[in-house]
N, C-alpha and C positions, 0 to 999 in steps of 0.2 A: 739513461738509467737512473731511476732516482738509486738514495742513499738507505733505501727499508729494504729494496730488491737486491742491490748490493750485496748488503750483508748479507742474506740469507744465499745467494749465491759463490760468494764466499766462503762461507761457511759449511756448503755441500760437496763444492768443488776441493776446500782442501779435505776434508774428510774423506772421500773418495779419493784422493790423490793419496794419502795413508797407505791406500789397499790395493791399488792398480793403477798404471800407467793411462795419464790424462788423454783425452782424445784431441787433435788442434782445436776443434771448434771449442770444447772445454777451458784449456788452456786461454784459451782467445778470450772466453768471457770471464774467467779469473784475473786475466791483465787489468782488464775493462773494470772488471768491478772492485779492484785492488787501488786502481787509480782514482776512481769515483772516493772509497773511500778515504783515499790520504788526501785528496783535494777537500772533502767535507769537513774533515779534521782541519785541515790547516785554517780552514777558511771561520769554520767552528770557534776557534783558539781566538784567529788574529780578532774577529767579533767581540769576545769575551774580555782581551785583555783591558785594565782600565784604562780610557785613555789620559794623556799627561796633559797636564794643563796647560795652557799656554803659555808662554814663559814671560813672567813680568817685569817689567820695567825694572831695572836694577836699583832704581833710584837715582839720585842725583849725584854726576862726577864732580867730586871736591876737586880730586888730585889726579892728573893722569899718569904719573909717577911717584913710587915709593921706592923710597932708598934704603930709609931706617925707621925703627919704629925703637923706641927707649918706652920701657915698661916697667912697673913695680909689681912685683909678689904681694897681696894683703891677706889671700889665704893660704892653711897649714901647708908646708912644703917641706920637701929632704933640702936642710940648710946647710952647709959648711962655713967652713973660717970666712972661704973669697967671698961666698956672698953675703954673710955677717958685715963685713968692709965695706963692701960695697952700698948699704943701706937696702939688700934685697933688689935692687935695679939689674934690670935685663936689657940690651938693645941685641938686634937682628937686622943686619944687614941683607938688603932682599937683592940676588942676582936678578931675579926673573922682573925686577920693577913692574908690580901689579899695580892697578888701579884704585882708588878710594872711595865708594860711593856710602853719600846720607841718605837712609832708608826713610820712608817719612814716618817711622815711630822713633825716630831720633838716634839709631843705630847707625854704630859705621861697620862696611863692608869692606873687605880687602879682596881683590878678583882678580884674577891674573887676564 
């Protein structure tokens, strides 16, 4: 059954079903054509969706472990006293020790 007969089958069958009790052969071809349609749909969809790219190369591993990273604030930020003392310096101690990779536009990555 294609998916133009479907619908229109469909489409008669539940309307009729509205106003009187379906006959099995009816029923039968409402399954049929209810299926057709959810199958054209999914299939419809998964077609459409864009697909993802391939996924690239991370770049290059500097570090296979990161421990800590020590950081400066250089832009506007909510300051206090401790980090006035401190010279604006951050460090982050990493549980999950992700990895380091140099992108080749001279970025570093952190990836767990």
């Amino acid at each position: 059954m294609t998916a133009a007969k479907a619908k229109v089958i469909f489409a008669t069958h539940m309307q009729a079903a509205r106003t009187r009790n379906l006959t099995a052969y009816e029923k039968q071809q409402l399954n049929i054509a209810r299926q057709v349609l959810r199958h054209n749909t999914r299939t419809t969809a998964k077609h459409n969706k864009p697909r993802r790219s391939a996924k690239q190369n991370p770049g290059v591993l500097i570090y296979g472990e990161v421990q800590t990273i020590y950081a400066k604030k250089t832009q506007k930020h909510q300051c206090d006293a401790d980090c006035k003392a401190h010279g604006h310096r951050y460090y982050h101690k990493f549980s999950s020790k992700p990895k380091m990779y140099g992108l080749p536009d001279g970025t570093l990555l952190i990836k767990p």
